[in-house]
C-alpha positions in Angstrom: -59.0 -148.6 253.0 -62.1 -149.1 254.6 -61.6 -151.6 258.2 -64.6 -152.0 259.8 -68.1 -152.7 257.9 -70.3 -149.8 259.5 -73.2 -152.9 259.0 -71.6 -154.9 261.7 -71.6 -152.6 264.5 -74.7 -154.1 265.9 -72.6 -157.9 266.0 -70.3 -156.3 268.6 -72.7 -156.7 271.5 -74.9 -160.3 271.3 -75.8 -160.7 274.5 -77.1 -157.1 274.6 -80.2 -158.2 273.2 -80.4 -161.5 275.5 -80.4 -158.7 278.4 -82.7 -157.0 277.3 -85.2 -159.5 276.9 -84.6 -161.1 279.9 -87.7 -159.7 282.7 -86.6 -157.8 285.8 -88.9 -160.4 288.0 -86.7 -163.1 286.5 -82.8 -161.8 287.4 -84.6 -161.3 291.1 -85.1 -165.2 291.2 -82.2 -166.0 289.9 -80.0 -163.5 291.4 -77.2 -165.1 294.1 -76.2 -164.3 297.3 -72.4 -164.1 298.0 -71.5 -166.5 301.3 -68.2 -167.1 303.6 -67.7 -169.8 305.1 -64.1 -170.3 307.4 -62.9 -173.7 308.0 -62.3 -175.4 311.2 -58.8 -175.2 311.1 -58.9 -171.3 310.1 -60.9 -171.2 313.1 -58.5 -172.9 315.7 -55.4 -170.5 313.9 -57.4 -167.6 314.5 -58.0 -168.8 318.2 -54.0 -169.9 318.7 -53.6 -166.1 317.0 -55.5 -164.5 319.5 -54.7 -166.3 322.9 -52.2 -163.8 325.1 -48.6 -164.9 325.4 -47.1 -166.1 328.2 -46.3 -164.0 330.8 -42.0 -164.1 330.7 -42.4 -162.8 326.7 -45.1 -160.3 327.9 -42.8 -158.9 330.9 -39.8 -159.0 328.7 -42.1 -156.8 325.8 -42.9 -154.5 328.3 -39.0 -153.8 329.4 -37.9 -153.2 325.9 -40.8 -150.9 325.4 -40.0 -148.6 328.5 -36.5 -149.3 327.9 -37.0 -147.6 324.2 -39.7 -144.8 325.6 -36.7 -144.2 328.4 -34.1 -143.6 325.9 -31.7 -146.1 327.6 -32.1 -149.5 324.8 -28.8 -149.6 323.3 -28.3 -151.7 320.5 -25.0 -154.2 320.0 -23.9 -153.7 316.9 -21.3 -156.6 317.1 -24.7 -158.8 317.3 -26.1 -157.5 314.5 -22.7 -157.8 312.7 -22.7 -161.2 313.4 -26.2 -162.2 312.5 -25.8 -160.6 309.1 -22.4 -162.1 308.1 -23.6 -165.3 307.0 -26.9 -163.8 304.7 -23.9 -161.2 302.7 -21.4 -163.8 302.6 -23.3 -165.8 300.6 
């Protein structure tokens, strides 16, 4: 049983011989440049994104992180009991 006609192996590719027609000086001219362009309101998140927080959240950041570098944050597990109750209950 014979599947594929050994003639037709030339039909697999069309567009090979559009290719190879086509010049080199004429892909150049026609040959795209890929762009980016961000939106205003991309802009303005990024901004918001970047702007430094407030000075309480900053100074509170700050105490944790020495507090955890110290050794001495302690965790309430009670809290975390509580806060996670209502997600595995459902």
């Amino acid at each position: 049983m014979k599947i594929n006609d050994t003639s037709r192996i030339s039909a697999l590719n069309p567009y090979q011989r559009t290719n190879e027609t086509q010049r080199p000086e004429e892909t150049k001219k026609t040959a795209r440049k890929d762009e980016v362009t961000i939106s205003t309101e991309a802009m303005e998140m990024l901004q918001a994104a970047n702007k430094p927080a407030d000075s309480e959240r900053t100074a509170r950041i700050q105490e944790l992180k020495q507090q955890v570098s110290a050794g001495t944050y302690s965790v309430d597990a009670n809290k975390i009991a509580e806060k996670l109750l209502p997600f595995l209950a459902e």
